[in-house]
Wavefront OBJ file of the C-alpha trace (Angstrom):
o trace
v -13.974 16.225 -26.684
v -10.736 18.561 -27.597
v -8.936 17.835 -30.237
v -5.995 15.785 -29.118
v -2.815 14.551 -30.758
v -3.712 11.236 -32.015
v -1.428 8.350 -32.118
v -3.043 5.645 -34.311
v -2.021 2.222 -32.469
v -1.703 -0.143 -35.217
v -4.280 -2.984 -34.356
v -5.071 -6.713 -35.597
v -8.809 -6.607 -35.276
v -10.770 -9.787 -36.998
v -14.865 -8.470 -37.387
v -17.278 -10.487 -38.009
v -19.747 -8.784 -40.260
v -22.980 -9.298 -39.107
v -25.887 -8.981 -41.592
v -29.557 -8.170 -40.839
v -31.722 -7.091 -37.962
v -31.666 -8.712 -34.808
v -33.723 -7.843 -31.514
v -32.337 -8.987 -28.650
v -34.428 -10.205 -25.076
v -33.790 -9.063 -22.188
v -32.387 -12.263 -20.352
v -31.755 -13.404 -16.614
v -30.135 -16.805 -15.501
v -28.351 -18.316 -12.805
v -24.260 -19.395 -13.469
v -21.277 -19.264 -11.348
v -19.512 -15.822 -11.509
v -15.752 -15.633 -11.469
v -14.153 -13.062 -8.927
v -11.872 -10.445 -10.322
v -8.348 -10.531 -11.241
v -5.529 -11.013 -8.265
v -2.054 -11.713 -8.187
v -0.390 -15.039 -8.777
v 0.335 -16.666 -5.518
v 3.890 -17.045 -4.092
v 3.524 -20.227 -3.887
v 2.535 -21.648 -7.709
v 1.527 -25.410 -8.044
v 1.556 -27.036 -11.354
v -2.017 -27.888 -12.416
v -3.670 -24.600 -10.727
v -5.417 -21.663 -12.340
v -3.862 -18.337 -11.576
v -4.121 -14.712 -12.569
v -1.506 -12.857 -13.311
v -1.031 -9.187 -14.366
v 1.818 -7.077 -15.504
v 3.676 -5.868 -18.758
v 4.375 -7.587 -21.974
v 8.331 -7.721 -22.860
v 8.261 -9.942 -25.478
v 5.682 -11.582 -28.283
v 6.221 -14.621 -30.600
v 3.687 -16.436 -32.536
v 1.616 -18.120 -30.173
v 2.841 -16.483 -26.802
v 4.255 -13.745 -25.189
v 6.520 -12.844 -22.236
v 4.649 -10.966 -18.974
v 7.007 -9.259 -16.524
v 4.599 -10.169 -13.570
v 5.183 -8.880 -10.045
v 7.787 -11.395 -8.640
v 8.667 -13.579 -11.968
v 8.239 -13.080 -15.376
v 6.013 -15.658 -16.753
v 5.883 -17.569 -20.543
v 2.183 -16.958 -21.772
v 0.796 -19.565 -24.661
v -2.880 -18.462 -26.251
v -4.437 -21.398 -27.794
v -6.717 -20.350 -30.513
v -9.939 -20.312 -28.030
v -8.411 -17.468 -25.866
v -10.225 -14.301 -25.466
v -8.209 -11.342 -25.731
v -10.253 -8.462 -24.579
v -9.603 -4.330 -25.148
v -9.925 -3.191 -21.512
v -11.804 0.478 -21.892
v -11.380 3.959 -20.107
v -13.161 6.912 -20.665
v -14.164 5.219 -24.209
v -15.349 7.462 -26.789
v -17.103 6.591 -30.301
v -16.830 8.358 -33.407
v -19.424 6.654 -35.127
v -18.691 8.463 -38.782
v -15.148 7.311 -38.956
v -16.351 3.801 -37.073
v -13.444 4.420 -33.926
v -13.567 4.158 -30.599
v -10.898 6.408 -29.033
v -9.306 6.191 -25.312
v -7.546 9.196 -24.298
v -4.696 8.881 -22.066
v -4.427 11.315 -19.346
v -1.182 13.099 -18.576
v 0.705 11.408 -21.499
v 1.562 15.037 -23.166
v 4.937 15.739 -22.909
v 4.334 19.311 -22.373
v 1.618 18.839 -19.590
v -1.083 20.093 -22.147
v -3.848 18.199 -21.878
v -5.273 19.028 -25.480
v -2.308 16.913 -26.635
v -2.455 13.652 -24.581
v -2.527 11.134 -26.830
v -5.246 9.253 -28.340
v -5.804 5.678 -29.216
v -7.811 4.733 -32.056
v -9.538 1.486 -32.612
v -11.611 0.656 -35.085
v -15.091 -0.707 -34.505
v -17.606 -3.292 -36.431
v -20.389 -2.123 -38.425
v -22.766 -3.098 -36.039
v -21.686 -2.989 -31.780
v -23.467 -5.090 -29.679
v -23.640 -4.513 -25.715
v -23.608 -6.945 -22.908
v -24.237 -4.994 -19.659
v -23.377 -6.806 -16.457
v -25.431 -6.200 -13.518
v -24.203 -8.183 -9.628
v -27.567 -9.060 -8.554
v -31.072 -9.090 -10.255
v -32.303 -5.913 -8.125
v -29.091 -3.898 -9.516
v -30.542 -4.697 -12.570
v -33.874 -3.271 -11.732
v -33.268 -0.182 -10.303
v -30.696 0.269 -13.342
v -33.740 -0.336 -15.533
v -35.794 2.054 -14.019
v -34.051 4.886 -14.077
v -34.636 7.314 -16.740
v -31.022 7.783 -17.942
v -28.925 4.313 -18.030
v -25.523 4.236 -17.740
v -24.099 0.544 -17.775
v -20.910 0.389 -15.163
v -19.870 -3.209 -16.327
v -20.670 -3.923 -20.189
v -18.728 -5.713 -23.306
v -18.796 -4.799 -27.016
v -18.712 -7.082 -29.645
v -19.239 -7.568 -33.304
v -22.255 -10.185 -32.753
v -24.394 -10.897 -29.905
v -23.771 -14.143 -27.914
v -24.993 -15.946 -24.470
v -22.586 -15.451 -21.894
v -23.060 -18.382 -19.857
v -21.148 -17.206 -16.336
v -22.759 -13.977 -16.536
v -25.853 -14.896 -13.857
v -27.546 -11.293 -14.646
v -27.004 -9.339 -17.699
v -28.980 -6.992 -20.931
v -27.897 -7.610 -24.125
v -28.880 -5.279 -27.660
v -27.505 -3.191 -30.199
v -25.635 0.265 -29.502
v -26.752 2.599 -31.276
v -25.997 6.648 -31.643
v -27.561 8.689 -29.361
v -29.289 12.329 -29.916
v -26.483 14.237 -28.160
v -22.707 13.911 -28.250
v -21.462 10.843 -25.698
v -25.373 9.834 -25.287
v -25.989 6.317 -26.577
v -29.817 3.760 -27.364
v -29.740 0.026 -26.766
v -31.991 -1.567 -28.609
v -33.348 -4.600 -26.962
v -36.436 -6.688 -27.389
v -38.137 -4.008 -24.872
v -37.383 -1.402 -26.991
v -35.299 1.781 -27.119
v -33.254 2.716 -24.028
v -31.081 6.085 -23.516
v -27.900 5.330 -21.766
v -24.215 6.052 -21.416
v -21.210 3.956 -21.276
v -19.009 4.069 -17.593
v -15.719 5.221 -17.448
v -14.404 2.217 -16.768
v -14.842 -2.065 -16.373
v -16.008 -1.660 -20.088
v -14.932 -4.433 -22.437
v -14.308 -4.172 -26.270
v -14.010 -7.896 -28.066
v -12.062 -9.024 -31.142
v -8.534 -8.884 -30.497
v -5.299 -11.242 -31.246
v -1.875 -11.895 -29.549
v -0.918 -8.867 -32.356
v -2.323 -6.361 -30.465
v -0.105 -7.133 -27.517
v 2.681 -4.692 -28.114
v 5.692 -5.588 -26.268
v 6.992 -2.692 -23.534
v 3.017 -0.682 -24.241
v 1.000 -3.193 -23.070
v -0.656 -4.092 -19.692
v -2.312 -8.059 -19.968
v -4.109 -9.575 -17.742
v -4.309 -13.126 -17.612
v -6.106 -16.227 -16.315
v -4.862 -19.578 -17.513
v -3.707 -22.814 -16.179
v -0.329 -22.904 -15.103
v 1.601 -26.422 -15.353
v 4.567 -25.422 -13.256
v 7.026 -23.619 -16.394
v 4.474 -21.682 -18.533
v 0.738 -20.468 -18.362
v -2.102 -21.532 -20.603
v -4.140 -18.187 -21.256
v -7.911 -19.060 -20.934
v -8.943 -15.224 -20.804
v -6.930 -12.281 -21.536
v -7.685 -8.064 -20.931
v -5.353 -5.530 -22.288
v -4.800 -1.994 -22.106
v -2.378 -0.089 -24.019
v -0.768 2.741 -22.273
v 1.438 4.614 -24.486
v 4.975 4.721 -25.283
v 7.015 7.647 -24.123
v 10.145 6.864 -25.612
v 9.340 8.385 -29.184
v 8.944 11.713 -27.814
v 12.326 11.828 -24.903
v 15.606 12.773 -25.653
v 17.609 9.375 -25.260
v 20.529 11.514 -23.789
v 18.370 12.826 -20.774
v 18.033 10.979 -17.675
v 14.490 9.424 -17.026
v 12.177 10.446 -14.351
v 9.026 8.605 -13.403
v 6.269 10.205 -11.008
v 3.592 8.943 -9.575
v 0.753 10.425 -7.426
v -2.792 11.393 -7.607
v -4.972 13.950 -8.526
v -2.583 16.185 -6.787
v 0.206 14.808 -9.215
v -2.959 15.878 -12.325
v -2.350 19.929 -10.601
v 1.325 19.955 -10.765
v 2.506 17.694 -13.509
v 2.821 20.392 -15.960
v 4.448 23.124 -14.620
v 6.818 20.349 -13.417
v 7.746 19.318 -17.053
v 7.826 23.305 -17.870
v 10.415 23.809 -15.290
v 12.577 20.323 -16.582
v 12.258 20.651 -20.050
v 14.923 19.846 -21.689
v 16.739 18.470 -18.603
v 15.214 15.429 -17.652
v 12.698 13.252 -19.540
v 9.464 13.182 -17.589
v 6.473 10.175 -17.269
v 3.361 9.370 -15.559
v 1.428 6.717 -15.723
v -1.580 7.469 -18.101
v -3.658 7.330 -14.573
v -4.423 8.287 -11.300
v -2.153 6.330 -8.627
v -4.525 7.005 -5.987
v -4.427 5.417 -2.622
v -1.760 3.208 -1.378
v -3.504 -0.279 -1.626
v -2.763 0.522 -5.037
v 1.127 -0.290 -4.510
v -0.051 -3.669 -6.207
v -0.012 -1.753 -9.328
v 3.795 -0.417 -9.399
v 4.899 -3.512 -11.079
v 3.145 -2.548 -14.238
v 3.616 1.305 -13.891
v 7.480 0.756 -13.950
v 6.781 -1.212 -17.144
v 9.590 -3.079 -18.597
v 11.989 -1.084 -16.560
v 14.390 -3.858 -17.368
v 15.251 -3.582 -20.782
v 17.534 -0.850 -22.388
v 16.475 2.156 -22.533
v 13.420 1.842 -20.490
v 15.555 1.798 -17.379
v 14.610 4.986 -14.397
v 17.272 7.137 -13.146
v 15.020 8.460 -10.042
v 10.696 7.990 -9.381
v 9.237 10.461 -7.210
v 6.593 8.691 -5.480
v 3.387 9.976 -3.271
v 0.244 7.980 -1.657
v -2.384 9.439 0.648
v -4.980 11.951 -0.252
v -7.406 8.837 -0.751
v -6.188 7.387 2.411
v -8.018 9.157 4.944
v -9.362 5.899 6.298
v -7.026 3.703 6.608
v -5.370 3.032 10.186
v -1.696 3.632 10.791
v -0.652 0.319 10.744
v -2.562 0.079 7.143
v -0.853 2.824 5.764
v 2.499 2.079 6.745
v 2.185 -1.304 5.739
v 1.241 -0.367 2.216
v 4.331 2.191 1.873
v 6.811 -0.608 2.783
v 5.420 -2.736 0.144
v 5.331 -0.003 -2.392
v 8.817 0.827 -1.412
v 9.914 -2.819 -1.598
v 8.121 -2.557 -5.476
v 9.885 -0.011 -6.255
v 13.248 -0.978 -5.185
v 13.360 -3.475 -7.738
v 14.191 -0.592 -10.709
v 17.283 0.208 -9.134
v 16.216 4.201 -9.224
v 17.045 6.753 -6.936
v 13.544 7.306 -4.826
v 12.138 10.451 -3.900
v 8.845 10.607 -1.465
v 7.097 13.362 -1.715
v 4.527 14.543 1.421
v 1.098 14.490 0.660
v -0.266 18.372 0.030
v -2.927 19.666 3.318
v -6.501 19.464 3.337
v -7.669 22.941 3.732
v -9.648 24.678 6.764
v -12.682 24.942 4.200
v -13.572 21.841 4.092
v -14.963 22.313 7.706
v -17.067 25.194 6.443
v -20.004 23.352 5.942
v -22.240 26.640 5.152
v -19.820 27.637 2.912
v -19.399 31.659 4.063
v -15.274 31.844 5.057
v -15.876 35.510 4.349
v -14.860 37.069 7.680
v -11.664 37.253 9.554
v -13.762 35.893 12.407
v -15.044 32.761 10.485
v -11.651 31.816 9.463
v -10.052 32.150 12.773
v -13.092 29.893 14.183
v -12.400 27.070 11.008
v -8.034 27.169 12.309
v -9.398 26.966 15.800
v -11.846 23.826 15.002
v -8.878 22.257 12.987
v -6.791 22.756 15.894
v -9.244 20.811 18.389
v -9.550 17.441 16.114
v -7.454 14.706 17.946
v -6.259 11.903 16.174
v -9.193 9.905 16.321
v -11.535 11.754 14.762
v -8.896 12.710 11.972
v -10.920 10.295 9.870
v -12.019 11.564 6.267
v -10.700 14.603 4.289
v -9.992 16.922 7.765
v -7.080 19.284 8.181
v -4.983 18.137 9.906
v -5.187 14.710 8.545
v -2.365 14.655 5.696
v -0.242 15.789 8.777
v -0.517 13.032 10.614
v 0.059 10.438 7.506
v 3.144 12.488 6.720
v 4.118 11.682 10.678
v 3.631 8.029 9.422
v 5.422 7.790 6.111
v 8.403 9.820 8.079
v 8.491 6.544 10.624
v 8.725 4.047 7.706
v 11.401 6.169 6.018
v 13.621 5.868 8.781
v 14.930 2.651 7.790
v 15.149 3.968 4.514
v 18.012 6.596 4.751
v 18.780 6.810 1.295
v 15.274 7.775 0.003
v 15.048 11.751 -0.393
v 12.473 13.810 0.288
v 10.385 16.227 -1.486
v 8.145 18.583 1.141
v 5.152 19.747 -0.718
v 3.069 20.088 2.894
v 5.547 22.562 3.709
v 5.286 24.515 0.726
v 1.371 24.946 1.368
v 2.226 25.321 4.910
v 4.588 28.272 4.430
v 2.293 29.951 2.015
v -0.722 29.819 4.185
v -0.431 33.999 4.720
v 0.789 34.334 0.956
v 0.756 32.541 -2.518
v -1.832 29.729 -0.607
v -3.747 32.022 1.332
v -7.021 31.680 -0.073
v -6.943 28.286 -0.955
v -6.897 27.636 2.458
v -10.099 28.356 2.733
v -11.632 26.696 0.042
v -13.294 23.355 0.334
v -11.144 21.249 -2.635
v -8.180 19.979 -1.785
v -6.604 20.242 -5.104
v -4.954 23.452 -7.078
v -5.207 25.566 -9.632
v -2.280 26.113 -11.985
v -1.324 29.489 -10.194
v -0.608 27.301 -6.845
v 0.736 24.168 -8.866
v 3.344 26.189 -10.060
v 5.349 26.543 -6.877
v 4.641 22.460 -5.973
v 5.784 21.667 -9.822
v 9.662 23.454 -8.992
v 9.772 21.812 -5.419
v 9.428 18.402 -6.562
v 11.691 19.957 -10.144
v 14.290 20.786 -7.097
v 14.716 17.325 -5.697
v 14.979 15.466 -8.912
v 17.686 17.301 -10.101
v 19.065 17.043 -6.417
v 18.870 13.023 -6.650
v 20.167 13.129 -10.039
v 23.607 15.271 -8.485
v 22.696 18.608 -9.993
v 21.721 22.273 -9.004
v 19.166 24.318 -9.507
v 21.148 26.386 -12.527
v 19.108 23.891 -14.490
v 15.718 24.894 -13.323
v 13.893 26.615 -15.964
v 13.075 30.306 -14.966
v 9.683 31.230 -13.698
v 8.451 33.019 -17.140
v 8.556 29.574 -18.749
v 5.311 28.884 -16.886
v 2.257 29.370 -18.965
v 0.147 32.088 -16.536
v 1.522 34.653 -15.266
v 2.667 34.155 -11.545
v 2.194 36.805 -8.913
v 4.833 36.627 -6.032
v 8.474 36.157 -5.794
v 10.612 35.936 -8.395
v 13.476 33.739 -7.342
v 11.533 30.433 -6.206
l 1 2 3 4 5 6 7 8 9 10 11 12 13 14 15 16 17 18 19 20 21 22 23 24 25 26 27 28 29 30 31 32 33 34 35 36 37 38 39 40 41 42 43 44 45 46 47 48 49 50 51 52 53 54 55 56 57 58 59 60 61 62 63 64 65 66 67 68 69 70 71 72 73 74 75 76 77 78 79 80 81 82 83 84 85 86 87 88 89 90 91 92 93 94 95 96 97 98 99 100 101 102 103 104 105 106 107 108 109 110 111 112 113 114 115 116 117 118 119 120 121 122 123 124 125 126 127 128 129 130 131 132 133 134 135 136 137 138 139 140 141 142 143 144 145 146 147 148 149 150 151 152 153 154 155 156 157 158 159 160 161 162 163 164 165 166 167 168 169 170 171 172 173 174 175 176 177 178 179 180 181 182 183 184 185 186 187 188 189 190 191 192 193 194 195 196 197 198 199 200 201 202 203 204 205 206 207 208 209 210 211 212 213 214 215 216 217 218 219 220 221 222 223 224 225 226 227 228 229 230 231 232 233 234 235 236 237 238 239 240 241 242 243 244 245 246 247 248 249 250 251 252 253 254 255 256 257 258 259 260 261 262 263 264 265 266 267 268 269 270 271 272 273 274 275 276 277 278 279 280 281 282 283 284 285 286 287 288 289 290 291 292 293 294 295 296 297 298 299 300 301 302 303 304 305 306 307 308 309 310 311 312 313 314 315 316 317 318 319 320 321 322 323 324 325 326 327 328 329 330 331 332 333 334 335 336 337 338 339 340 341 342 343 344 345 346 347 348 349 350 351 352 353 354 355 356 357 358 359 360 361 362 363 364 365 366 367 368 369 370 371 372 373 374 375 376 377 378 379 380 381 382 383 384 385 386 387 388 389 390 391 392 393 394 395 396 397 398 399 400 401 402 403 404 405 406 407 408 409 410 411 412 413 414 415 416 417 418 419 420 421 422 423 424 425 426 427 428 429 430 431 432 433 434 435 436 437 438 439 440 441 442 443 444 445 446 447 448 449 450 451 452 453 454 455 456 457 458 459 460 461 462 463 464 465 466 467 468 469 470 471 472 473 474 475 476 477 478 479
């Protein structure tokens, strides 16, 4: 892993020390299994259990306050309550005993070797529970000759999970090569790896839920005023105000993978103008509007407030139906209201001719011609999948749900790819990724620079000139 700059999130960990050697059995059994985490219903009974997700605002002794999606919500943790480390991308320095989660686009400069990096320490000895849905899953995982568990907790001591109907419990252990990890087990030795995500790390308190930083999720019973946590998960995600100037305005973007290409030449081109933030992940489709509550964190207290989000969904929607897609923008748009920003949607970027070229030549004039003309051809039904011609036709979409929302601006990126198709874009065209280098990201980063300072009443004087970038750009000089 690069070297990032670390930020060292001051946690309350409680380890049990574990002493001796233990082998652990392999073990099946059959127990109810508990769905994953939803919303809270909007209708709440007194008496029910509910789940509940969203960001903490406030923390006193034995509770804490979570801005939820529709209400905020009074959480008490009775000393039985898990509170568990949700894990992304984990990584374990076993010398200094840490397990570090990097979070992705959290740089202020758009550098990626200096996103910042959570550190938490870790027991002297880490047990694994892996999950597994059904017995056969756990089979085939067996089998194979490299395991890598995609549902797992760690924990200071081993323990019986009783609702788990299918799990693998033993010791982690150092592998031979960097990220490579053993299990011991009562079978003996296994080489594995951990997922990048649904990983688990135990031993937390209601100290490590940092107000404004923290995303909980909670299921409790809820008696009609407050909730009584029974389980919580965590994740940590950073705050940016340490590192913004409080007398810029505050801009928050959100977005995909495509957001990944552009986000830094975007923050080149506003530095020093407007304070920039993503969330520390990928957006990705819109189903995920349910998530904007927590990615506008605690938008309500001072400070923390947004001046204007820029806002895309639809590279990973390429299956959804019309009445799908629009359905999800007019909830995300209804989520986002509630910040009181000035709202920017930005078109989703093409899918290029390329990714028809299933041999892979696009060499010839004649080839290329024949990919436009087979792009050309593909009606709306079979514009299914990641086809040109697709991201088109959601744009044709989003632009019907924005009519009855005059107010929100937008920000063209198809048309910049569009208009450089015989330029600057010309042979990404006919590549078969739909993302973009640096070189291309540079002219999508100033667009979308363009109509934030637009929705924040300024002109483009305050764009940062082209040299700021960090390649050098071929092509015109005054975009």
């Amino acid at each position: 892993m690069k070297a990032g700059k670390t930020i060292i999130d001051t946690v309350a960990l409680i380890w049990l020390a574990v002493s001796g050697c233990c082998i652990l059995a392999e073990v099946s059994h059959a127990a109810p299994r508990e769905t994953s985490e939803g919303r809270a219903s909007a209708r709440l009974e007194s008496g029910q259990q509910i789940r509940i997700d969203g960001v903490v605002t406030q923390r006193q002794k034995y509770s804490f306050t979570l801005q939820a999606a529709e209400r905020d919500f009074e959480v008490f943790i009775p000393n039985a309550t898990a509170v568990r480390l949700r894990l992304t991308r984990p990584v374990i320095d076993w010398e200094h005993r840490q397990l570090l989660i990097t979070l992705p686009i959290s740089a202020a400069d758009g550098n990626a070797d200096n996103n910042q990096v959570l550190r938490y320490p870790i027991p002297n000895r880490v047990f694994l529970t892996a999950e597994f849905s059904s017995a056969e899953q756990k089979r085939q995982v067996m089998a194979a000759s490299d395991k890598r568990w995609a549902k797992y907790t760690l924990s200071a001591a081993p323990g019986r999970p009783a609702d788990l109907p299918f799990y693998l419990q033993g010791e982690l252990l150092p592998g031979k090569q960097p990220g490579a990890f053993q299990l011991r087990t009562a079978g003996g030795l296994h080489s594995c790896g951990l997922g990048p995500r649904h990983g688990k790390l135990e031993g937390f308190s209601i100290l490590d839920l940092q107000p404004h930083v923290t995303e909980a999720f909670v299921i409790g019973g809820f008696d009609g005023e407050k909730v009584t946590a029974e389980r919580i998960e965590f994740m940590h995600v950073g705050d940016p105000l340490p590192i913004e100037n409080p007398d810029l305005p505050r801009c928050l973007f959100l977005g995909d993978s495509i957001s990944f290409n552009y986000q830094r030449p975007l923050r080149e081109a506003l530095r020093g103008v407007v304070n920039l933030h993503h969330p520390p992940t990928n957006c990705g489709g819109s189903d995920n509007w349910t998530s904007i509550h927590r990615w506008l964190g605690s938008y309500r207290q001072p400070g923390r407030n947004w001046d204007v989000i820029a806002f895309n969904f639809g590279l990973q929607d390429d299956q959804l139906t019309k009445t799908e897609y629009q359905s999800n923008l007019r909830q995300a748009i209804d989520q986002l209201r509630k910040a009181d920003a000035k709202l920017i949607w930005v078109t989703t970027t093409p899918i290029p001719f390329g990714m028809l070229d299933g041999a892979g030549t696009r060499q010839s004039p004649d080839e290329r011609k024949a990919l436009m003309e087979s792009a050309r051809a593909l009606a709306p039904p079979q514009l299914v999948g990641h086809l040109p011609g697709r991201m088109a036709m959601q744009n044709r979409w989003a632009a019907e749900v924005l009519i009855d929302h005059p107010d929100i601006a937008v920000c063209d990126l198809w048309q910049v790819v569009e208009d450089g198709r015989s330029g600057d874009f010309s042979e990404w065209w006919f590549g078969k990724r739909p993302n973009f280098e640096y070189s291309h990201s540079v002219w999508l980063g100033r667009e979308l620079a363009r109509s934030i300072l637009s929705s924040l009443g300024r002109d483009d004087s305050q764009l940062k000139p082209l040299d700021v970038h960090a390649l050098k750009i071929a092509g015109p000089k005054n975009k």
